[in-house]
mmJSON file of the N, C-alpha and C atoms, coordinates in Angstrom:
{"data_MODEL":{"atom_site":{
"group_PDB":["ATOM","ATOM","ATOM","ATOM","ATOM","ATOM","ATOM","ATOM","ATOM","ATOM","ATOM","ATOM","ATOM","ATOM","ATOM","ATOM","ATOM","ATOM","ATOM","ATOM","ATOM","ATOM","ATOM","ATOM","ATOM","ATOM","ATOM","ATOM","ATOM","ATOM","ATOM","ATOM","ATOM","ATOM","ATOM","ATOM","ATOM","ATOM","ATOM","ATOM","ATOM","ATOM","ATOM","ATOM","ATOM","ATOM","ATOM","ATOM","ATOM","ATOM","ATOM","ATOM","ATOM","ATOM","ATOM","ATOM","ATOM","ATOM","ATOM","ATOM","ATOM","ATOM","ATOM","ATOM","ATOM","ATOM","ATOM","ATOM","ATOM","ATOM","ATOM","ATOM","ATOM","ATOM","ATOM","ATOM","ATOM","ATOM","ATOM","ATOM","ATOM","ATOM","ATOM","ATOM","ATOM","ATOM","ATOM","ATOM","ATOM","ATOM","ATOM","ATOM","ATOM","ATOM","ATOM","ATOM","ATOM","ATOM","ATOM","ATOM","ATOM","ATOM","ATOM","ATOM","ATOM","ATOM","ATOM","ATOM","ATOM","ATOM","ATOM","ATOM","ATOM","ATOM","ATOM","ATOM","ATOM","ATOM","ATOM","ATOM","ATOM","ATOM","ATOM","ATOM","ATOM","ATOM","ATOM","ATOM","ATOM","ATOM","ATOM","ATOM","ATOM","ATOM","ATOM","ATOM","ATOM","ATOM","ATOM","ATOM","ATOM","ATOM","ATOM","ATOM","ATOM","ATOM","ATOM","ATOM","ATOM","ATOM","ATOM","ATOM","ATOM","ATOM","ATOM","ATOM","ATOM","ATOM","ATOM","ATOM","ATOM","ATOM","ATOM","ATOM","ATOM","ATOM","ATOM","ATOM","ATOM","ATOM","ATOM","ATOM","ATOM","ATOM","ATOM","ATOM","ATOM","ATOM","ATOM","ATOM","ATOM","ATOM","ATOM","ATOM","ATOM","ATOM","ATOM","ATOM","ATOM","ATOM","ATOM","ATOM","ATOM","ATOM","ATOM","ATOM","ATOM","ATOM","ATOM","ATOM","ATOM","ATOM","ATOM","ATOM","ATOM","ATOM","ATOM","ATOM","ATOM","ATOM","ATOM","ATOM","ATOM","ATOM","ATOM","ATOM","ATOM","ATOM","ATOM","ATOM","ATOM","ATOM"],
"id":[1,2,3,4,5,6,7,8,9,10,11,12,13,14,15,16,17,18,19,20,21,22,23,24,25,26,27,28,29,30,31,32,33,34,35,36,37,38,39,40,41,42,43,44,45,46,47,48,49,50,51,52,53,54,55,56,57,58,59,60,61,62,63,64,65,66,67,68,69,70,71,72,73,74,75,76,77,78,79,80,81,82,83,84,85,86,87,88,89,90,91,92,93,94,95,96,97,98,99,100,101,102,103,104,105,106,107,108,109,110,111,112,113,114,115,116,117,118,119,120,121,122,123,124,125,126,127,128,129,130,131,132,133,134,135,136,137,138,139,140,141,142,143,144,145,146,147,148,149,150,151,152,153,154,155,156,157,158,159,160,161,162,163,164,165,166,167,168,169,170,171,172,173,174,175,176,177,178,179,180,181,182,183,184,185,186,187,188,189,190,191,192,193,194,195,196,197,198,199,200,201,202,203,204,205,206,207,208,209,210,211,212,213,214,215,216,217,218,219,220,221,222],
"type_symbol":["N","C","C","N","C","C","N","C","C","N","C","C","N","C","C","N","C","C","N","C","C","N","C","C","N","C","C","N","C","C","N","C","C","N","C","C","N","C","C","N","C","C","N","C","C","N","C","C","N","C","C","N","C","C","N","C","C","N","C","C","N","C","C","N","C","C","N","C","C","N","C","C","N","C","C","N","C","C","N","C","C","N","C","C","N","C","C","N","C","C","N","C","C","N","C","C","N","C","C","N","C","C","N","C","C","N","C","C","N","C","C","N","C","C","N","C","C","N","C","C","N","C","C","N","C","C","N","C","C","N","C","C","N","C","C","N","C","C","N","C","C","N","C","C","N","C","C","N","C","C","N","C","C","N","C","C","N","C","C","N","C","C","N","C","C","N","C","C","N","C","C","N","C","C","N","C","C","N","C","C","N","C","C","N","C","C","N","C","C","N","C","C","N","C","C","N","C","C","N","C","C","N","C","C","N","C","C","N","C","C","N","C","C","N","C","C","N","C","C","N","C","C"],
"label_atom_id":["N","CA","C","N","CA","C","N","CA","C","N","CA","C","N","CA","C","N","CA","C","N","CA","C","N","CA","C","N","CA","C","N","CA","C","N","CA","C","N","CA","C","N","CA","C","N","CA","C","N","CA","C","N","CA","C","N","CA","C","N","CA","C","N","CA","C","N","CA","C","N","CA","C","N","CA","C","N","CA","C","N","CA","C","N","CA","C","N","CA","C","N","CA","C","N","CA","C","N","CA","C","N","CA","C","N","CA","C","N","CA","C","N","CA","C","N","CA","C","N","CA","C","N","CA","C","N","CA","C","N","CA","C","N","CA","C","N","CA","C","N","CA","C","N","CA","C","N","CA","C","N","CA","C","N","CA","C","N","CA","C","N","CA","C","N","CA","C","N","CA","C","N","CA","C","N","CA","C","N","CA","C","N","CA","C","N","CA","C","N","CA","C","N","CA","C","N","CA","C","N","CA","C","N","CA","C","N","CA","C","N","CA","C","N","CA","C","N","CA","C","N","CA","C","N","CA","C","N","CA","C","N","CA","C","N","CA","C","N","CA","C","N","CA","C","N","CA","C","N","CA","C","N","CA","C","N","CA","C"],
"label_alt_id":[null,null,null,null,null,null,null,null,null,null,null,null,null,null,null,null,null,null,null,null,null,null,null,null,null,null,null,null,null,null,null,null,null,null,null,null,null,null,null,null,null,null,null,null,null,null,null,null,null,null,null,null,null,null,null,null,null,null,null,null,null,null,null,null,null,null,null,null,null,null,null,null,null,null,null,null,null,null,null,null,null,null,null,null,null,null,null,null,null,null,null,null,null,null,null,null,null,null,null,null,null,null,null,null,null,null,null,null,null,null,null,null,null,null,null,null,null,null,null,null,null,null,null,null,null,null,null,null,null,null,null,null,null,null,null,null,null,null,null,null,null,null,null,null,null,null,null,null,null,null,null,null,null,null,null,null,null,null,null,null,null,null,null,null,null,null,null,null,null,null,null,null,null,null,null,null,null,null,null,null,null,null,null,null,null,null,null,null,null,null,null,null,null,null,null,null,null,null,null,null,null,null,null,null,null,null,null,null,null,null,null,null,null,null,null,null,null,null,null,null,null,null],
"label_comp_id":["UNK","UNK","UNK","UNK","UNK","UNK","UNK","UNK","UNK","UNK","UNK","UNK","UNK","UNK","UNK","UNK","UNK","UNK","UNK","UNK","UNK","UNK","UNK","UNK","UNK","UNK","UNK","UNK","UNK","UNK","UNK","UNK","UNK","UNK","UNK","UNK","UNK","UNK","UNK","UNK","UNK","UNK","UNK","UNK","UNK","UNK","UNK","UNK","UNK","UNK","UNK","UNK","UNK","UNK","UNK","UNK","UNK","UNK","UNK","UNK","UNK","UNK","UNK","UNK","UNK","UNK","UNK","UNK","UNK","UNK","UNK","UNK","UNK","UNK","UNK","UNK","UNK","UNK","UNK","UNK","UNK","UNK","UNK","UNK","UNK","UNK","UNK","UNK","UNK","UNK","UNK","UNK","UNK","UNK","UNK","UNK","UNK","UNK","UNK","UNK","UNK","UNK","UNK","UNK","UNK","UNK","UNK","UNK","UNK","UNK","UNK","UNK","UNK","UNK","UNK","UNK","UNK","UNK","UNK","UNK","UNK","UNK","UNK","UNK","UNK","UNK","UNK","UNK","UNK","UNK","UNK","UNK","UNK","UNK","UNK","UNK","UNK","UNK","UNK","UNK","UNK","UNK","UNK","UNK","UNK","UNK","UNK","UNK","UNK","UNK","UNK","UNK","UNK","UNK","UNK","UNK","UNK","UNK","UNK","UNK","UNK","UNK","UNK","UNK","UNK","UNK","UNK","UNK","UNK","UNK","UNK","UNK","UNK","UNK","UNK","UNK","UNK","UNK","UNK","UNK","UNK","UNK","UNK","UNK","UNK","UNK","UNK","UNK","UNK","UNK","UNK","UNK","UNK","UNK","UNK","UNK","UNK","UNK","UNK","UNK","UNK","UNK","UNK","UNK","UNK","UNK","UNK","UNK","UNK","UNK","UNK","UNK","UNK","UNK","UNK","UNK","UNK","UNK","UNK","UNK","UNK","UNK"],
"label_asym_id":["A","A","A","A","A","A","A","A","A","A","A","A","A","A","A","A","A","A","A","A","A","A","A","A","A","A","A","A","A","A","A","A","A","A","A","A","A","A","A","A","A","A","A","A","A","A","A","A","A","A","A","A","A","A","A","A","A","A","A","A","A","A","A","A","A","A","A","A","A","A","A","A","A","A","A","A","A","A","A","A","A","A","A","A","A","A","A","A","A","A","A","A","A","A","A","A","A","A","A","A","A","A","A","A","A","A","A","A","A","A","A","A","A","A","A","A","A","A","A","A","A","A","A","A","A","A","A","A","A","A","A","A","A","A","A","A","A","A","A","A","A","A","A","A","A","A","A","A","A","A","A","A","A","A","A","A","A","A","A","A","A","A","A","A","A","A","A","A","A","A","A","A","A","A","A","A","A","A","A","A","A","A","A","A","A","A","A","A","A","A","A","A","A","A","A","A","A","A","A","A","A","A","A","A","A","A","A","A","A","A","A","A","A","A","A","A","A","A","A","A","A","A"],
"label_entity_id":["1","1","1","1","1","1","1","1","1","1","1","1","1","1","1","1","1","1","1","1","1","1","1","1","1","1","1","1","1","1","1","1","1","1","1","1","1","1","1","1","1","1","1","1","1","1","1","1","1","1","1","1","1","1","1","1","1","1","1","1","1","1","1","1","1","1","1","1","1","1","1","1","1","1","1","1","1","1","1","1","1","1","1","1","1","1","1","1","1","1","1","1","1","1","1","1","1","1","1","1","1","1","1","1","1","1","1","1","1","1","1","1","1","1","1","1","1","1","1","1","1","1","1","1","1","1","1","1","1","1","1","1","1","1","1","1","1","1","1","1","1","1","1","1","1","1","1","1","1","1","1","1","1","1","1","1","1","1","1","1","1","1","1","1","1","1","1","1","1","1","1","1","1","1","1","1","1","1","1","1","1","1","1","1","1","1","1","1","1","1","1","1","1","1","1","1","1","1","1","1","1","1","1","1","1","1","1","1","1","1","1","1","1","1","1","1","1","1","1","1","1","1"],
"label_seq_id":[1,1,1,2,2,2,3,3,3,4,4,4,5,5,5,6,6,6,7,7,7,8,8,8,9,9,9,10,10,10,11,11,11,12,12,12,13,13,13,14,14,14,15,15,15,16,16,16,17,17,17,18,18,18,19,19,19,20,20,20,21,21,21,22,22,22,23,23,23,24,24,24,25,25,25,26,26,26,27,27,27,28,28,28,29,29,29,30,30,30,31,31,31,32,32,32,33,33,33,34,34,34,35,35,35,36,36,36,37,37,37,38,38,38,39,39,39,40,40,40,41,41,41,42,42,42,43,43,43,44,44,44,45,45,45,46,46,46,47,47,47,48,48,48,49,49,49,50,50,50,51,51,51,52,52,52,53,53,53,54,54,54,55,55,55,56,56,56,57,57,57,58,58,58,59,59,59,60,60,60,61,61,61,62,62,62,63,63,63,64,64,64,65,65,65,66,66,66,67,67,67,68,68,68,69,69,69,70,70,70,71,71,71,72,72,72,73,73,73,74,74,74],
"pdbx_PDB_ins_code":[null,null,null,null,null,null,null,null,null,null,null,null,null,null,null,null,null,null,null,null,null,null,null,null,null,null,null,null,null,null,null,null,null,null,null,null,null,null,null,null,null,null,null,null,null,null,null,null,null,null,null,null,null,null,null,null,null,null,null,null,null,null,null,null,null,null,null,null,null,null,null,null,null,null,null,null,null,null,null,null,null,null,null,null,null,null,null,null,null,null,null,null,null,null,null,null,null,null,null,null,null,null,null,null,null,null,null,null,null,null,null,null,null,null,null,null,null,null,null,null,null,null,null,null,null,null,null,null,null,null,null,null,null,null,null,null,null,null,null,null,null,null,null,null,null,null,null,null,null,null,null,null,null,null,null,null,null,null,null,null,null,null,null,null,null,null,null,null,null,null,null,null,null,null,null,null,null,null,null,null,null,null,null,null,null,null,null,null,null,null,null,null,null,null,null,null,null,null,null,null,null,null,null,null,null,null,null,null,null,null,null,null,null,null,null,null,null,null,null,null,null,null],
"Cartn_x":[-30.217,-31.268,-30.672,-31.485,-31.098,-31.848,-31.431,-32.331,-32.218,-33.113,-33.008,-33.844,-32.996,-33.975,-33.635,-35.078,-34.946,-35.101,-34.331,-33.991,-34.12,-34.794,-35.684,-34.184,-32.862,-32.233,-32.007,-33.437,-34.177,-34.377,-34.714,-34.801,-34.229,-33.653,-32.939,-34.15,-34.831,-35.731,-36.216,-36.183,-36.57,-37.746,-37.9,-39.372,-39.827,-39.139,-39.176,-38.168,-38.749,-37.741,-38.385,-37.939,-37.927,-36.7,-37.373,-36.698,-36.654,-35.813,-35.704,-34.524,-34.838,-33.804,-32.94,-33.764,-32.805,-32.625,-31.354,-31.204,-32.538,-33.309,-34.349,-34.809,-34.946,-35.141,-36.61,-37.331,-38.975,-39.189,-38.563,-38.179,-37.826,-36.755,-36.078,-36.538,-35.699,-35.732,-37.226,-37.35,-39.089,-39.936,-40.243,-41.031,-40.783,-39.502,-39.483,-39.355,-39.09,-39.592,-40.953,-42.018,-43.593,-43.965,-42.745,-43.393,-43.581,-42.336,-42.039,-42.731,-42.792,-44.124,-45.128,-45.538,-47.151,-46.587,-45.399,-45.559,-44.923,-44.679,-44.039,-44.446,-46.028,-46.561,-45.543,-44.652,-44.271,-44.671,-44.655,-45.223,-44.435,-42.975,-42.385,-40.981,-40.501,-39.033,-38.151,-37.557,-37.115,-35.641,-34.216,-33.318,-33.283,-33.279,-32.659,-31.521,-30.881,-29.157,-29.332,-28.307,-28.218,-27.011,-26.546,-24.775,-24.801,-25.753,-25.723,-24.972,-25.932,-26.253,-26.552,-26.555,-27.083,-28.855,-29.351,-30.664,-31.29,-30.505,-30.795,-30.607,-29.747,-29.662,-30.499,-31.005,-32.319,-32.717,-33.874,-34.697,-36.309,-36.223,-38.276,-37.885,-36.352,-36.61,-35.96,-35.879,-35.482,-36.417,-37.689,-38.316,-39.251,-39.599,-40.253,-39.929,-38.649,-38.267,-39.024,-38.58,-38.785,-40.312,-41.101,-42.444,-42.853,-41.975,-42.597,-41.198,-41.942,-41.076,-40.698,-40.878,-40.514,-39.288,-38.544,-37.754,-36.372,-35.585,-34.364,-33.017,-32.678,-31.69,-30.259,-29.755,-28.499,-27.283],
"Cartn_y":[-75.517,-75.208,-75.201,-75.815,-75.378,-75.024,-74.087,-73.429,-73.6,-73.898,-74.115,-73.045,-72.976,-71.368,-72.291,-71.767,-72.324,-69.96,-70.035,-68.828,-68.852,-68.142,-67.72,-66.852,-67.613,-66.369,-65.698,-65.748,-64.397,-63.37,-63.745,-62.11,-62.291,-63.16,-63.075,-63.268,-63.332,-63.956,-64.941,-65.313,-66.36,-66.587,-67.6,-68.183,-69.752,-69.577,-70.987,-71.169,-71.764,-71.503,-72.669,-73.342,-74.204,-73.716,-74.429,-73.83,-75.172,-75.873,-77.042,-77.737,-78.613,-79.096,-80.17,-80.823,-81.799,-81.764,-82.298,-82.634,-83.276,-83.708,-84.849,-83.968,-84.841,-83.711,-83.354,-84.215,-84.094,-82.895,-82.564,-81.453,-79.969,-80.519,-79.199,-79.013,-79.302,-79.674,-79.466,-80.536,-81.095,-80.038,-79.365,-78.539,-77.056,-76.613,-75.451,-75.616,-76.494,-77.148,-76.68,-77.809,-77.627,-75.913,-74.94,-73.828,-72.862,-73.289,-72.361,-72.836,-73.96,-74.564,-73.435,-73.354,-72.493,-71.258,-70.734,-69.407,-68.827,-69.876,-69.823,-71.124,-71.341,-72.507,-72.829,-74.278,-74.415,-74.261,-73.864,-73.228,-73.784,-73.734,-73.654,-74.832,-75.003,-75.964,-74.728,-75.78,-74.523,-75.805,-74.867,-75.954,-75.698,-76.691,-76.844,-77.238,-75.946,-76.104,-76.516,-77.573,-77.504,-77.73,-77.472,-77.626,-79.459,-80.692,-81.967,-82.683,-81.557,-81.898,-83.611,-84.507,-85.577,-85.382,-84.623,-83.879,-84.065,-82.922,-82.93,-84.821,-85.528,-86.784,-87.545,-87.415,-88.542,-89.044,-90.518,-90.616,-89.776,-89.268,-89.041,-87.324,-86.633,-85.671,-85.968,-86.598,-87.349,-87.617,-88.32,-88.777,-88.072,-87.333,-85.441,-84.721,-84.411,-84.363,-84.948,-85.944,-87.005,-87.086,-86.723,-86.717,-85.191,-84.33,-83.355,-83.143,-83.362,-83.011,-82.23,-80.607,-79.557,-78.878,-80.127,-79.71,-80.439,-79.735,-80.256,-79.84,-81.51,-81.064,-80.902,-79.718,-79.329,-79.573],
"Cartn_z":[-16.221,-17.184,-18.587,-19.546,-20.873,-21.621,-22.756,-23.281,-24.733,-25.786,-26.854,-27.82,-28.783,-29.33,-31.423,-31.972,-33.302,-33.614,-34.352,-35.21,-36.534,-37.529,-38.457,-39.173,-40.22,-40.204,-41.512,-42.074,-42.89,-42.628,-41.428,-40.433,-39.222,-38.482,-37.347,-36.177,-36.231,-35.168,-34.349,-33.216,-32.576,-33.054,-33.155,-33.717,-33.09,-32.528,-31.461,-30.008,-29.344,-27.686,-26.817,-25.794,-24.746,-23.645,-22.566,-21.376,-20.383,-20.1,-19.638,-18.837,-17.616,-16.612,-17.16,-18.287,-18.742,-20.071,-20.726,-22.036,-23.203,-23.07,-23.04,-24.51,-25.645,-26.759,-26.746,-26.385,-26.275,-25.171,-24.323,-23.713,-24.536,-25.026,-25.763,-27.026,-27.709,-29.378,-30.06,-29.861,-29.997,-29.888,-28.476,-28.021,-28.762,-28.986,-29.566,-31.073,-31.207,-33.07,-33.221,-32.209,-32.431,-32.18,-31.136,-31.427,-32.526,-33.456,-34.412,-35.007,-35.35,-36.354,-36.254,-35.263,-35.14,-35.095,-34.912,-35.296,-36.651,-37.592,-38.622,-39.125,-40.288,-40.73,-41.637,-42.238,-43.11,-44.615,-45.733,-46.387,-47.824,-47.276,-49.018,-48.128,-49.319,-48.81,-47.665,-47.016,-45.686,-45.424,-44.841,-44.932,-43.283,-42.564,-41.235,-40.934,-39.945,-39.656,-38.306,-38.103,-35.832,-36.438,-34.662,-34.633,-34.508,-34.519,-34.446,-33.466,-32.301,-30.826,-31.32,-29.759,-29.886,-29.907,-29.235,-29.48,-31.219,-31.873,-33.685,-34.092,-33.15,-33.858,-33.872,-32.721,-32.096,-33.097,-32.869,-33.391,-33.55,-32.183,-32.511,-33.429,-33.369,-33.884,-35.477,-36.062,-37.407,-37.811,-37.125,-38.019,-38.023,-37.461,-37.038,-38.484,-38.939,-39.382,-41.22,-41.305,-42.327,-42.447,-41.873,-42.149,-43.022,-43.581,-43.165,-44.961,-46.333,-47.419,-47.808,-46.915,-47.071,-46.669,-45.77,-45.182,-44.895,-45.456,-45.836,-44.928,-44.212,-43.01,-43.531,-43.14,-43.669,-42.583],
"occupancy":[1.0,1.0,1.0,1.0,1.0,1.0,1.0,1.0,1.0,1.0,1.0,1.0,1.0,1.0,1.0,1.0,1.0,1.0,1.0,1.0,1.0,1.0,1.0,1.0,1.0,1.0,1.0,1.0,1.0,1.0,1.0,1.0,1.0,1.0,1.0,1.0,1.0,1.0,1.0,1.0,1.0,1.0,1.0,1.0,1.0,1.0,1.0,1.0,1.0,1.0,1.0,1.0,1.0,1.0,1.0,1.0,1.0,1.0,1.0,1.0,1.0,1.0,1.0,1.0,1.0,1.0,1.0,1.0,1.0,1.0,1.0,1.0,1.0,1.0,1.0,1.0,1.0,1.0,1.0,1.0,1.0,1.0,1.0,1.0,1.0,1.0,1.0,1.0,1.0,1.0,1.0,1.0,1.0,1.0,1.0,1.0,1.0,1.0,1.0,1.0,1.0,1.0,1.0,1.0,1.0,1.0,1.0,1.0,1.0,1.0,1.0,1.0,1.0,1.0,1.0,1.0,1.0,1.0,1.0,1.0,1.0,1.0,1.0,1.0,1.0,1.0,1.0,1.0,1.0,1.0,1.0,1.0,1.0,1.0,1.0,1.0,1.0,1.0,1.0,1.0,1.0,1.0,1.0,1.0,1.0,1.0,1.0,1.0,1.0,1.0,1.0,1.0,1.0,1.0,1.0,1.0,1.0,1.0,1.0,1.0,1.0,1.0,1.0,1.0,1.0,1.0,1.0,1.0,1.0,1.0,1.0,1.0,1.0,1.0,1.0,1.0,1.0,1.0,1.0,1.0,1.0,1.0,1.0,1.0,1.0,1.0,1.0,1.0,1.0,1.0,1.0,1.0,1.0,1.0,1.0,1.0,1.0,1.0,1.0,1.0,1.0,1.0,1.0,1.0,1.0,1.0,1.0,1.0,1.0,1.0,1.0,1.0,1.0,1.0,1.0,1.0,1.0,1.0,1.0,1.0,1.0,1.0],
"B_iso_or_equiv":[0.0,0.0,0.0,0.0,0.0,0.0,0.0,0.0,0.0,0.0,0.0,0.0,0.0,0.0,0.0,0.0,0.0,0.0,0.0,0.0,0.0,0.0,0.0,0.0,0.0,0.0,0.0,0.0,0.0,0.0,0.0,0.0,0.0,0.0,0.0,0.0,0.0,0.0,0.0,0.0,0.0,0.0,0.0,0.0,0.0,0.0,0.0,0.0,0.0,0.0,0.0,0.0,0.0,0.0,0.0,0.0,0.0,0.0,0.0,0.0,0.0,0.0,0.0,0.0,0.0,0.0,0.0,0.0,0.0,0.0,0.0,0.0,0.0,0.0,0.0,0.0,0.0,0.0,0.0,0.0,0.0,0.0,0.0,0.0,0.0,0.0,0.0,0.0,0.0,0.0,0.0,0.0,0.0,0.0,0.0,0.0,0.0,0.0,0.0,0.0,0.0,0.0,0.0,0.0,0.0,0.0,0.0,0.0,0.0,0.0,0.0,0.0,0.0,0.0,0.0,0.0,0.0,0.0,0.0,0.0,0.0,0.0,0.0,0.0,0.0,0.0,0.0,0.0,0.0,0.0,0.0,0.0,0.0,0.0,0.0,0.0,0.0,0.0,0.0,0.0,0.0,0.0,0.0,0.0,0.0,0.0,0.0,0.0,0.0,0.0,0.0,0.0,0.0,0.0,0.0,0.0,0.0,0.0,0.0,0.0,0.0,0.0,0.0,0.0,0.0,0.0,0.0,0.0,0.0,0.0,0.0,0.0,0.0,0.0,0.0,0.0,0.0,0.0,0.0,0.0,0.0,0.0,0.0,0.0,0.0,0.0,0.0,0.0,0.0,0.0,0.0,0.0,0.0,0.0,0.0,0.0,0.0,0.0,0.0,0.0,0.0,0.0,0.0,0.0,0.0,0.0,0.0,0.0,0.0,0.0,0.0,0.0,0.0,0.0,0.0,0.0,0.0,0.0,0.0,0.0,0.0,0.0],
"pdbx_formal_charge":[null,null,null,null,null,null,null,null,null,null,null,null,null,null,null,null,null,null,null,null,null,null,null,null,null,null,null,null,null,null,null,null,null,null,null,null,null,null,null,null,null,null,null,null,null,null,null,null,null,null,null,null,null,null,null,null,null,null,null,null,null,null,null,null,null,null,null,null,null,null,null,null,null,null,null,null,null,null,null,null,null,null,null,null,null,null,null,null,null,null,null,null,null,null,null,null,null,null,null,null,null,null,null,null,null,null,null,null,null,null,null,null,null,null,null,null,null,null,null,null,null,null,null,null,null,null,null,null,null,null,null,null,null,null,null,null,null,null,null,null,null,null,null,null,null,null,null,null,null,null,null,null,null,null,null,null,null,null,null,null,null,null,null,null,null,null,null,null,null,null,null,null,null,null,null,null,null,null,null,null,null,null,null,null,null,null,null,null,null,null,null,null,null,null,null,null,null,null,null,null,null,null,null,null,null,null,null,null,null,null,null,null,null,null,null,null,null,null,null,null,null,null],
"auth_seq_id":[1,1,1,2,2,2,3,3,3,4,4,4,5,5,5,6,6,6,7,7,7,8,8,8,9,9,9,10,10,10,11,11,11,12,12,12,13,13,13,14,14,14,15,15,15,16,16,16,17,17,17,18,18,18,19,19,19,20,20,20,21,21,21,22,22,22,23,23,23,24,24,24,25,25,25,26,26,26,27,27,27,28,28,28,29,29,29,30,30,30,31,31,31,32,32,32,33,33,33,34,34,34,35,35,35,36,36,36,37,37,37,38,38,38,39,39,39,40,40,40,41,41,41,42,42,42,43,43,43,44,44,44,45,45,45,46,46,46,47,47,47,48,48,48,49,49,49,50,50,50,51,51,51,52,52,52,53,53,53,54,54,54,55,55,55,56,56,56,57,57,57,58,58,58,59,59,59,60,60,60,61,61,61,62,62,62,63,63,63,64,64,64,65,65,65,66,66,66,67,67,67,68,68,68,69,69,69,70,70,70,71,71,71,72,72,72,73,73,73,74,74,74],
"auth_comp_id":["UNK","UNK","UNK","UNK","UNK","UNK","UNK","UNK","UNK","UNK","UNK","UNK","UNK","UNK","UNK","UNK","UNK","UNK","UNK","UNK","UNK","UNK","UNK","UNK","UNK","UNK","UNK","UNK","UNK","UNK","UNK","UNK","UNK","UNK","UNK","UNK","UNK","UNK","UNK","UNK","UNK","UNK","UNK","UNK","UNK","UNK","UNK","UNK","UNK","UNK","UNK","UNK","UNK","UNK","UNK","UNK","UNK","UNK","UNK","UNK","UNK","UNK","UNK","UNK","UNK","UNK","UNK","UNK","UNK","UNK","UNK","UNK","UNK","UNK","UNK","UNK","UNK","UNK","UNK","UNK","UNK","UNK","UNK","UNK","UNK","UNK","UNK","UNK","UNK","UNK","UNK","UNK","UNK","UNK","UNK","UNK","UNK","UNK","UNK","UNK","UNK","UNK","UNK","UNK","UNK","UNK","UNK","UNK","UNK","UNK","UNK","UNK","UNK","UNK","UNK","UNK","UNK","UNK","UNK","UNK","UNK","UNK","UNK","UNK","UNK","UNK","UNK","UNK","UNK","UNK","UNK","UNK","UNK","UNK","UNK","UNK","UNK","UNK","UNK","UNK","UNK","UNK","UNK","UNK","UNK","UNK","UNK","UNK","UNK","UNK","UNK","UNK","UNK","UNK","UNK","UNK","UNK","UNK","UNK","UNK","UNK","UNK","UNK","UNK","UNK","UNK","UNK","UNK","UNK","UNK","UNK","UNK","UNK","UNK","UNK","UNK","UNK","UNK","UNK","UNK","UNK","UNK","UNK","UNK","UNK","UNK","UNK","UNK","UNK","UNK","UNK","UNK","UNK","UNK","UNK","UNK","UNK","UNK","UNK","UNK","UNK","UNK","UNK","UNK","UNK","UNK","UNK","UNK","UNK","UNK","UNK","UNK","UNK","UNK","UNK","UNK","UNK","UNK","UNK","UNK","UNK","UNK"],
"auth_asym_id":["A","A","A","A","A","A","A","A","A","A","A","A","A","A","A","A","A","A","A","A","A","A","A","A","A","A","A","A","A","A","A","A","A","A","A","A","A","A","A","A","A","A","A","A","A","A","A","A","A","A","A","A","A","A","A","A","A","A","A","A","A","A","A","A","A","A","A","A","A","A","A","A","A","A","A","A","A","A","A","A","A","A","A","A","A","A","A","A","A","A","A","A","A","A","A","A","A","A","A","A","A","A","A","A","A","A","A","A","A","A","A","A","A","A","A","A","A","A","A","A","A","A","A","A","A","A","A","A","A","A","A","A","A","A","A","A","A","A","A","A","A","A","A","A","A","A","A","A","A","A","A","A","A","A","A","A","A","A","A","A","A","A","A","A","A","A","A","A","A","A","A","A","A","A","A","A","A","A","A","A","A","A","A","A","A","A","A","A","A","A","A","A","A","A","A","A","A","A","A","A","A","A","A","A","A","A","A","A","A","A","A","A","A","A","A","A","A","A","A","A","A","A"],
"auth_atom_id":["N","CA","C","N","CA","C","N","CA","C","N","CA","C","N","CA","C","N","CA","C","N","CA","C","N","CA","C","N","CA","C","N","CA","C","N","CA","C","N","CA","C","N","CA","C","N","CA","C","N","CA","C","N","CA","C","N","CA","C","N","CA","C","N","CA","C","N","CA","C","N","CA","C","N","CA","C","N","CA","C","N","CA","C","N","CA","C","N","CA","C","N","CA","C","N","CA","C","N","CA","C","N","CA","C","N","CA","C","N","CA","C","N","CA","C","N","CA","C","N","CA","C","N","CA","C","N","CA","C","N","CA","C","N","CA","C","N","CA","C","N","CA","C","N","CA","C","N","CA","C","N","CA","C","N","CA","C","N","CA","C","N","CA","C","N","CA","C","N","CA","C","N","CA","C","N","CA","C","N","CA","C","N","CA","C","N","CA","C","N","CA","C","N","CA","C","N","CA","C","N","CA","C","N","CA","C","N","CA","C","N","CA","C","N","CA","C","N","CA","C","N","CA","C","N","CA","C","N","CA","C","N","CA","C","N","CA","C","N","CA","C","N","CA","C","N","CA","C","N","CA","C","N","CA","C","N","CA","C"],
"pdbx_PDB_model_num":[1,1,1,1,1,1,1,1,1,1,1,1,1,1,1,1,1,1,1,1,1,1,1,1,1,1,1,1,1,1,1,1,1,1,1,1,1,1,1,1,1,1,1,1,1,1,1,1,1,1,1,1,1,1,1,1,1,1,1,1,1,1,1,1,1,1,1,1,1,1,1,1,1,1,1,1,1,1,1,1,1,1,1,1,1,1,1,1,1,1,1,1,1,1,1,1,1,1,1,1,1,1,1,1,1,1,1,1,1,1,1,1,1,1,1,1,1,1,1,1,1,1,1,1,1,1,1,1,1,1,1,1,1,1,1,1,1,1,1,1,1,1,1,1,1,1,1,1,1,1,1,1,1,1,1,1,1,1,1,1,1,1,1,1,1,1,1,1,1,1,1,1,1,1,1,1,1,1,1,1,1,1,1,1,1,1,1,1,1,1,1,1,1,1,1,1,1,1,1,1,1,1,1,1,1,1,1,1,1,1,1,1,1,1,1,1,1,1,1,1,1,1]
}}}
């Protein structure tokens, strides 16, 4: 199982999570991306850190990413 958690660390909070058998970023990544989204609307410029898993490299989560001018990958 792997588990992917997006953390909020303004305040230290999970604000996103997936729970999954395979690596597959549309699985992981992806899914707990789209959760934090909804539990944390983007609002203002926001910088995103990963450790640049092959996951963070992908394409569908780059250009996820790149659609979205608020948000700047660090």
């Amino acid at each position: 199982m792997y588990l992917t958690i997006i953390i909020n660390l303004g305040d230290r909070k999970v604000i996103g999570w997936a729970l999954s058998e395979t690596m597959n970023a549309e699985d992981t990544l992806i899914s707990a991306f789209k959760m934090a989204q909804k539990v944390r609307p983007i609002i203002q410029k926001l910088i995103f850190h990963s450790d640049r898993g092959v996951q963070y490299a992908c394409h569908e989560f780059s250009s996820m990413l790149e659609k979205n001018p608020l948000i700047i990958v660090a």
